[in-house]
N, CA, C and O atoms as a CHARMM CRD file, in Angstrom:
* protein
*
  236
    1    1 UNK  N      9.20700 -23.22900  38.47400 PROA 1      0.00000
    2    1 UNK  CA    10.28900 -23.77300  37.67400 PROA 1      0.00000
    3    1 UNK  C     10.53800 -22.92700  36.42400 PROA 1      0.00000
    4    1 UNK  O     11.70700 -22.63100  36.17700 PROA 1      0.00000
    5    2 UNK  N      9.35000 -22.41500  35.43000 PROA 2      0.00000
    6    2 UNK  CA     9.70800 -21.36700  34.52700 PROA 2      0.00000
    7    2 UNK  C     10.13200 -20.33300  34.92000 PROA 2      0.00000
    8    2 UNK  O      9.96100 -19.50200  34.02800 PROA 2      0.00000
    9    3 UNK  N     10.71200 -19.79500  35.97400 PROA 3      0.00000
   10    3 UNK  CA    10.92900 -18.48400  36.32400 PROA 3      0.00000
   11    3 UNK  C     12.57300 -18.83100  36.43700 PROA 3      0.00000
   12    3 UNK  O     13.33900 -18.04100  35.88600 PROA 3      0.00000
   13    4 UNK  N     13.06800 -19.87200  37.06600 PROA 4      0.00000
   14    4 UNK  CA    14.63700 -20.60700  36.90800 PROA 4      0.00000
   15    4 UNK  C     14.86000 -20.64900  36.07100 PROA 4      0.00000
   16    4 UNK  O     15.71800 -19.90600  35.59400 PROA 4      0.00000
   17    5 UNK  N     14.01000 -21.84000  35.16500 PROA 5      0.00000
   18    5 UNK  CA    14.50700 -22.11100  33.81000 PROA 5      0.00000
   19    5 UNK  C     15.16000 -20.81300  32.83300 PROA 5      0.00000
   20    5 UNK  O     16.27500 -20.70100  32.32400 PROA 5      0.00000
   21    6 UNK  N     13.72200 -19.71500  32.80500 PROA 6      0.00000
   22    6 UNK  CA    14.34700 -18.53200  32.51400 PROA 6      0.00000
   23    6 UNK  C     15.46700 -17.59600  32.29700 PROA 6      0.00000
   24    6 UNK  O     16.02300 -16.97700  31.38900 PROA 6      0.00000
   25    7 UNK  N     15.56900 -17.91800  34.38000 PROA 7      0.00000
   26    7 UNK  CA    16.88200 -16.87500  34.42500 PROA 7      0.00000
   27    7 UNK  C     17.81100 -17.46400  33.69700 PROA 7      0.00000
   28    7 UNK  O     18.41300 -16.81300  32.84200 PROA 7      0.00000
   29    8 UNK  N     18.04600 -18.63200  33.89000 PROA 8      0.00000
   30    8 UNK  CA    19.02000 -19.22000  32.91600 PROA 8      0.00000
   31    8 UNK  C     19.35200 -19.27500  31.83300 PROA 8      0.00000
   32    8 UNK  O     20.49900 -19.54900  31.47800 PROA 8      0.00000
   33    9 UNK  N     18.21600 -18.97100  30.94000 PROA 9      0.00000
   34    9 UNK  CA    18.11700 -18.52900  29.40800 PROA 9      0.00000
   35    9 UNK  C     19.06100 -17.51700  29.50600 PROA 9      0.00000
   36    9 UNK  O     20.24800 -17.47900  29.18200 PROA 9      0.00000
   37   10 UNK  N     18.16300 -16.53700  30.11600 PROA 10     0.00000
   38   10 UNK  CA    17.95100 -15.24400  30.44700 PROA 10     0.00000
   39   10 UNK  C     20.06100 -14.91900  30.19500 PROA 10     0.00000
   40   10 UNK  O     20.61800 -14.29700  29.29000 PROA 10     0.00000
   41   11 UNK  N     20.74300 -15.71300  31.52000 PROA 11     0.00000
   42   11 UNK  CA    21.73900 -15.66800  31.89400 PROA 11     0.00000
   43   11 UNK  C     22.88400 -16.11800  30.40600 PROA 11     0.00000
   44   11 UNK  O     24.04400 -15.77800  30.17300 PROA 11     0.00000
   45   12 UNK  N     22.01300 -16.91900  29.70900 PROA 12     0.00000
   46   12 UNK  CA    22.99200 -17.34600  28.52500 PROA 12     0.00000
   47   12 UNK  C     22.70700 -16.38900  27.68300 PROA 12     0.00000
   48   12 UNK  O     23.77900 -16.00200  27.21800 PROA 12     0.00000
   49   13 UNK  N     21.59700 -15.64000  27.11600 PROA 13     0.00000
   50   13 UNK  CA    21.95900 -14.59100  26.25800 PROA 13     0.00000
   51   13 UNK  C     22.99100 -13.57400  26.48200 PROA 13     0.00000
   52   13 UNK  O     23.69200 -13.11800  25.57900 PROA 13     0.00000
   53   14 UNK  N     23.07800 -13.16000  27.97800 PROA 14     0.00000
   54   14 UNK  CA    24.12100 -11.58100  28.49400 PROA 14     0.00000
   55   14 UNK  C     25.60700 -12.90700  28.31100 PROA 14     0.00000
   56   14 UNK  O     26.66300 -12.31700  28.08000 PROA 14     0.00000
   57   15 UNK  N     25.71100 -13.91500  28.35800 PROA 15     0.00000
   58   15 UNK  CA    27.11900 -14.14000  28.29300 PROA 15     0.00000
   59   15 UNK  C     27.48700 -14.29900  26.96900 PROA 15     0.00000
   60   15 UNK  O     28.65400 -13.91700  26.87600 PROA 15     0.00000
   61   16 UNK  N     26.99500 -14.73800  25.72100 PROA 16     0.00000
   62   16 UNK  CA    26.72800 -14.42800  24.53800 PROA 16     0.00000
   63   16 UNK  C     27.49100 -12.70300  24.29500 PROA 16     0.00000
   64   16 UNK  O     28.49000 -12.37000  23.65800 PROA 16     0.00000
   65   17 UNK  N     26.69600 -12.04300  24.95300 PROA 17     0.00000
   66   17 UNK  CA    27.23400 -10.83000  24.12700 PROA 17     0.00000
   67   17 UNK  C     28.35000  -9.92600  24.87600 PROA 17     0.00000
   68   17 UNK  O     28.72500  -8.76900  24.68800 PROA 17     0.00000
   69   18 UNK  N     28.75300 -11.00300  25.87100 PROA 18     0.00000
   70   18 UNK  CA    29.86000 -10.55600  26.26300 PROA 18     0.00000
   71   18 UNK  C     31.21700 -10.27600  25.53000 PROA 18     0.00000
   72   18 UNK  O     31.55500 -11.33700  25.00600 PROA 18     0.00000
   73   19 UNK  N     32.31600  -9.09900  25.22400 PROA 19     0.00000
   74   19 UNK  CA    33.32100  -9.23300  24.30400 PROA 19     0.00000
   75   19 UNK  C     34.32400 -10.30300  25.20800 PROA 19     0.00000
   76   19 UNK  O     34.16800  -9.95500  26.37800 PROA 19     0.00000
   77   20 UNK  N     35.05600 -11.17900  25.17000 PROA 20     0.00000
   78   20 UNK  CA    35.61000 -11.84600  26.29600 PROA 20     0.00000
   79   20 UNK  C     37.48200 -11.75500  25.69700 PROA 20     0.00000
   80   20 UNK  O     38.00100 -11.95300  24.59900 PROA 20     0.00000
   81   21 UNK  N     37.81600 -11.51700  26.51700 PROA 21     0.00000
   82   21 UNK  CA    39.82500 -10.90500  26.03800 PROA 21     0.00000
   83   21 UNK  C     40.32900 -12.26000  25.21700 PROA 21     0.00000
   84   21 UNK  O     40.07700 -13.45500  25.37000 PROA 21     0.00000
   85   22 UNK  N     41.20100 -11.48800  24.22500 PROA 22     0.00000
   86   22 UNK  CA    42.12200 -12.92000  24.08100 PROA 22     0.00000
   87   22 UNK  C     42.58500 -13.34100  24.91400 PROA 22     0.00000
   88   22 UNK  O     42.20200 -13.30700  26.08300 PROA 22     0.00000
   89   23 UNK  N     43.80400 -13.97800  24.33300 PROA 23     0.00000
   90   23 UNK  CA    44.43300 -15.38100  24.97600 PROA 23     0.00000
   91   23 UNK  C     45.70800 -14.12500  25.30300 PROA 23     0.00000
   92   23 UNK  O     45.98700 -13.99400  26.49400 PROA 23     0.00000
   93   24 UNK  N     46.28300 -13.44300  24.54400 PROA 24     0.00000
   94   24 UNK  CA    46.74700 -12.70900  24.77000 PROA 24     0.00000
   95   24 UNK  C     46.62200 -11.79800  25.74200 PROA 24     0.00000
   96   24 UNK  O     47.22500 -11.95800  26.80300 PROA 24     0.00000
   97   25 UNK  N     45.91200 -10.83400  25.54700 PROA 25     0.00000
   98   25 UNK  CA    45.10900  -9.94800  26.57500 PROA 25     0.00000
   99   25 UNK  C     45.28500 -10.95300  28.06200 PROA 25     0.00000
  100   25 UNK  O     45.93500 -10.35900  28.92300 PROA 25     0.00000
  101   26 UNK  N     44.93100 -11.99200  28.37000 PROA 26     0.00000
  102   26 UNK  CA    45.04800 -12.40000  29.68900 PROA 26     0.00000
  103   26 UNK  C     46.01900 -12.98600  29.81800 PROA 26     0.00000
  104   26 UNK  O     46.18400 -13.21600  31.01600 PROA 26     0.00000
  105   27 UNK  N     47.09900 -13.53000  28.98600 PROA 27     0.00000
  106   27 UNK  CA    48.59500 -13.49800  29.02800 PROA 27     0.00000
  107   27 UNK  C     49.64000 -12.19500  29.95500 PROA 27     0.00000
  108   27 UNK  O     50.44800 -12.29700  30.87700 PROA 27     0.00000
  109   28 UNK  N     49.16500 -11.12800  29.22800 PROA 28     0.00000
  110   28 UNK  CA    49.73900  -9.82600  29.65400 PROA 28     0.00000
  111   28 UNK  C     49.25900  -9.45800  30.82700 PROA 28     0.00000
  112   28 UNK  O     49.93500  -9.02700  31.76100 PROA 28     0.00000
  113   29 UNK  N     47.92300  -9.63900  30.81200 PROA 29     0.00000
  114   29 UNK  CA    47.60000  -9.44800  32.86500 PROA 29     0.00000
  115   29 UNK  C     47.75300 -10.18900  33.62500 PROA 29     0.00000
  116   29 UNK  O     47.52500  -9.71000  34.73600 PROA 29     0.00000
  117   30 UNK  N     48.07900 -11.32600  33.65500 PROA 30     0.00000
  118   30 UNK  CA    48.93500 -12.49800  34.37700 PROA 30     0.00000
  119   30 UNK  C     50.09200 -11.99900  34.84000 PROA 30     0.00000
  120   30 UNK  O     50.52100 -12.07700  35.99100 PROA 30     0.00000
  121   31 UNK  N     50.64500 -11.41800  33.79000 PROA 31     0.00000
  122   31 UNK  CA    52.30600 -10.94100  34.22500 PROA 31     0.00000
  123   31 UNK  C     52.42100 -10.02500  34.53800 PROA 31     0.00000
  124   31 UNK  O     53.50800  -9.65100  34.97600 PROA 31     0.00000
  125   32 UNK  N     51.31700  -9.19000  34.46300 PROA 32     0.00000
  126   32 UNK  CA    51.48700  -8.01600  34.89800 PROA 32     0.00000
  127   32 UNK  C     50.85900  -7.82800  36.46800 PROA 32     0.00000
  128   32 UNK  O     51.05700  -6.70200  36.92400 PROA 32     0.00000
  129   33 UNK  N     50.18600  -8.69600  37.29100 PROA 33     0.00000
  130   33 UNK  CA    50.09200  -9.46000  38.40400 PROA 33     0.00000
  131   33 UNK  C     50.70900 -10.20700  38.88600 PROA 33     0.00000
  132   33 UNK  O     50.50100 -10.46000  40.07300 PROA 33     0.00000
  133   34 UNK  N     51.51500 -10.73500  38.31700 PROA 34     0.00000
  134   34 UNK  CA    52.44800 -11.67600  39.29600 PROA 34     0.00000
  135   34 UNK  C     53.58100 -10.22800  39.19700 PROA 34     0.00000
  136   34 UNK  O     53.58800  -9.71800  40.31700 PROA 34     0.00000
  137   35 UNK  N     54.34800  -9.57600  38.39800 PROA 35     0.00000
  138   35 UNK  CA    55.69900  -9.24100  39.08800 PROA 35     0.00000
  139   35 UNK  C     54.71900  -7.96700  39.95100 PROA 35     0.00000
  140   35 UNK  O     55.52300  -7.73900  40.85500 PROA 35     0.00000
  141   36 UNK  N     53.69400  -7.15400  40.19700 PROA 36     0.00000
  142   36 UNK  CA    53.31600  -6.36600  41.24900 PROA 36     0.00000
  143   36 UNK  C     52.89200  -7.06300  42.40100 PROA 36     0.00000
  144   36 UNK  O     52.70000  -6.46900  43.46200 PROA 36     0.00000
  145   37 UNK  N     52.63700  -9.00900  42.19100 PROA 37     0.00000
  146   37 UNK  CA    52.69900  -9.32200  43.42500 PROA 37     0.00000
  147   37 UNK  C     54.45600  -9.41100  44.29900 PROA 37     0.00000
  148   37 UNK  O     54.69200  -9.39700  45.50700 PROA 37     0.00000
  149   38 UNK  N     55.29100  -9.48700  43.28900 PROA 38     0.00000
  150   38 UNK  CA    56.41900  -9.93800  43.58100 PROA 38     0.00000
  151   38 UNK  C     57.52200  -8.46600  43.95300 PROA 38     0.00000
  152   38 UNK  O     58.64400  -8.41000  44.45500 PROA 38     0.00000
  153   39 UNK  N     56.85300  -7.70800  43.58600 PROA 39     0.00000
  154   39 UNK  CA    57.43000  -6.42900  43.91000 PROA 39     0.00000
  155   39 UNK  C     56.77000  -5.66000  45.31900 PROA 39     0.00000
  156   39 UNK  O     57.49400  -5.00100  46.06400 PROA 39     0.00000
  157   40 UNK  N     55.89300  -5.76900  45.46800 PROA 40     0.00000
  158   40 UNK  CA    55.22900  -5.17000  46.09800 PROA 40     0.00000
  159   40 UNK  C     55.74500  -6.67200  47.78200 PROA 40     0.00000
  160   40 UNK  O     56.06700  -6.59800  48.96800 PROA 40     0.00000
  161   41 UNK  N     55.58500  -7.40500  47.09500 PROA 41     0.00000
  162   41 UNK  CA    56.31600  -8.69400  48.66600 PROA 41     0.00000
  163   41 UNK  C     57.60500  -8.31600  48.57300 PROA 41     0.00000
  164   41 UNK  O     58.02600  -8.16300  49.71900 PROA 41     0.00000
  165   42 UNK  N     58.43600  -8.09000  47.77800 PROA 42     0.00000
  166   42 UNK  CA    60.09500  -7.70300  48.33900 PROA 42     0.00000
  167   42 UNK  C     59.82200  -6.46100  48.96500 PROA 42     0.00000
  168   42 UNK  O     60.57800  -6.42300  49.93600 PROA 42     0.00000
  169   43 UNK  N     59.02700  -5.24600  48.92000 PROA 43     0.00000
  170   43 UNK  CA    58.99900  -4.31400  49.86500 PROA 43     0.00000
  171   43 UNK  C     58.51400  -4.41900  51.03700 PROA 43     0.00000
  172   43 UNK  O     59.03500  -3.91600  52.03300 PROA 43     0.00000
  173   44 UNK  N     57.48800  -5.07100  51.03100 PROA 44     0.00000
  174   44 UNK  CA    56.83800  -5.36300  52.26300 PROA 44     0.00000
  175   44 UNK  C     58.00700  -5.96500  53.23600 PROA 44     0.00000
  176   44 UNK  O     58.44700  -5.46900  54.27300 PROA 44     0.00000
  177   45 UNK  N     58.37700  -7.19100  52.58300 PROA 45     0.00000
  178   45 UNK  CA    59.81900  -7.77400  53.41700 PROA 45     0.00000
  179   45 UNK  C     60.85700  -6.68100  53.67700 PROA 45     0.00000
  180   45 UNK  O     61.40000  -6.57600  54.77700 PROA 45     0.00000
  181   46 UNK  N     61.12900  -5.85100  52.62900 PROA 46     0.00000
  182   46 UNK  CA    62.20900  -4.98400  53.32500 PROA 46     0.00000
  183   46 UNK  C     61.92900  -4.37800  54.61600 PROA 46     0.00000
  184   46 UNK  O     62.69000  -4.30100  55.58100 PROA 46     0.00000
  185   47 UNK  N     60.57500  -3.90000  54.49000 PROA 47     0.00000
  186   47 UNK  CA    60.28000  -2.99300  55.64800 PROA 47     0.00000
  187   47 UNK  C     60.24200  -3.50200  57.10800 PROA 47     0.00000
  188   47 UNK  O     60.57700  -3.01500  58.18800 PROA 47     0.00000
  189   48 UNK  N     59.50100  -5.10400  56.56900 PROA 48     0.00000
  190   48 UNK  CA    59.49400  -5.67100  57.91000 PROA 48     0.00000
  191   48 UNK  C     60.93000  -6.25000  58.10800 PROA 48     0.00000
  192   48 UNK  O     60.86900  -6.75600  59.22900 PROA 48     0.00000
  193   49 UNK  N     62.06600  -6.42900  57.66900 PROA 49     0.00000
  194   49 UNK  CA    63.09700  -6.61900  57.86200 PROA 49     0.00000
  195   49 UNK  C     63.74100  -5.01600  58.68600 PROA 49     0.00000
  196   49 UNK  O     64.47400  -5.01100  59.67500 PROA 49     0.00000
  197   50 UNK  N     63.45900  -4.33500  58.28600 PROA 50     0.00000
  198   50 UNK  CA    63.91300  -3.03200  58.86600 PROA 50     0.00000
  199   50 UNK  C     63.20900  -2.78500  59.77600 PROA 50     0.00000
  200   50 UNK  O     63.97400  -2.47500  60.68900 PROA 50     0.00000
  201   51 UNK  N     62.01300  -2.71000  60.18500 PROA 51     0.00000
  202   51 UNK  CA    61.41100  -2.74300  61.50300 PROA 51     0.00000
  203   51 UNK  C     61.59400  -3.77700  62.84700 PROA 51     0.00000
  204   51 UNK  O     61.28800  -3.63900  64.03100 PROA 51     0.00000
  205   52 UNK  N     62.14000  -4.70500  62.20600 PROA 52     0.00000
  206   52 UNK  CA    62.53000  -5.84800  63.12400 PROA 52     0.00000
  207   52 UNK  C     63.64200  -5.74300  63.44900 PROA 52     0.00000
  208   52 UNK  O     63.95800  -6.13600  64.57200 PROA 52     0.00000
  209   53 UNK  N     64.45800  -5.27000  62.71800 PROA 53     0.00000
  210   53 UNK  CA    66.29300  -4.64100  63.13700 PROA 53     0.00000
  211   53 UNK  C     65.93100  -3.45200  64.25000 PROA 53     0.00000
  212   53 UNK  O     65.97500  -3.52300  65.47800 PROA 53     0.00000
  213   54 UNK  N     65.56600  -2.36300  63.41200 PROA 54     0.00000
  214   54 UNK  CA    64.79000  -1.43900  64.51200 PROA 54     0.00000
  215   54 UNK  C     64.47300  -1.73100  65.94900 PROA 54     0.00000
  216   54 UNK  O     64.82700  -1.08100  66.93300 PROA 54     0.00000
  217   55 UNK  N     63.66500  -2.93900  65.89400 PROA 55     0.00000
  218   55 UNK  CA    62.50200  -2.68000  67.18000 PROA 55     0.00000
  219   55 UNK  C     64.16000  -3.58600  68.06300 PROA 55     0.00000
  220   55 UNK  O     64.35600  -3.28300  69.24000 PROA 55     0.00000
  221   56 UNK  N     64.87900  -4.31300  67.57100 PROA 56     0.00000
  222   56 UNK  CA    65.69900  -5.03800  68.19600 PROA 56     0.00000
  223   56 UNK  C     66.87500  -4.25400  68.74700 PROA 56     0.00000
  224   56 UNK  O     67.41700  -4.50100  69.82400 PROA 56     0.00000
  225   57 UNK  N     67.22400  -3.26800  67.89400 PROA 57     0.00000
  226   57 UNK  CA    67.97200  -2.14600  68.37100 PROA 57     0.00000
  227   57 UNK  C     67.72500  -1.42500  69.32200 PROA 57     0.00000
  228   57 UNK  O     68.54200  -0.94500  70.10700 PROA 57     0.00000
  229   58 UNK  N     66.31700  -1.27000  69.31600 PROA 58     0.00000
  230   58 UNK  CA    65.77900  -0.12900  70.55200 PROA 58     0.00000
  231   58 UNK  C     65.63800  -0.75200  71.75800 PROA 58     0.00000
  232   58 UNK  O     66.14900  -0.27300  72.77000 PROA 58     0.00000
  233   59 UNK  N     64.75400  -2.16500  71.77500 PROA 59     0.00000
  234   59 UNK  CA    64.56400  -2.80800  73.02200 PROA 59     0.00000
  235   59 UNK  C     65.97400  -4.15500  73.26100 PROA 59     0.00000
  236   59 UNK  O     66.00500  -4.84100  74.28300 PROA 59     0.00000
């Protein structure tokens, strides 16, 4: 049980000296993840929209 108890100490000092982002800081990477999810899905859709015209054209 002292060897758990420990790590757990152990585990609260390293989060302690963690620097942890503002409120800000994870504001700006939020958004900066959602529109590369949202950009990156309108291409994907284009393509598969164009491959599906494609494959319908050919066969």
């Amino acid at each position: 049980m002292n060897k758990i108890f420990g790590f757990f100490k152990e585990c609260g000092v390293e989060l302690r000296k963690v620097e942890w982002p503002s409120r800000d800081d994870v504001v700006s990477s939020v958004k900066v993840v959602i529109v590369s999810t949202v950009i990156i899905a309108v291409v994907l859709g284009a393509l598969d929209l164009l491959f599906t015209t494609g494959m319908r054209i050919v066969f």
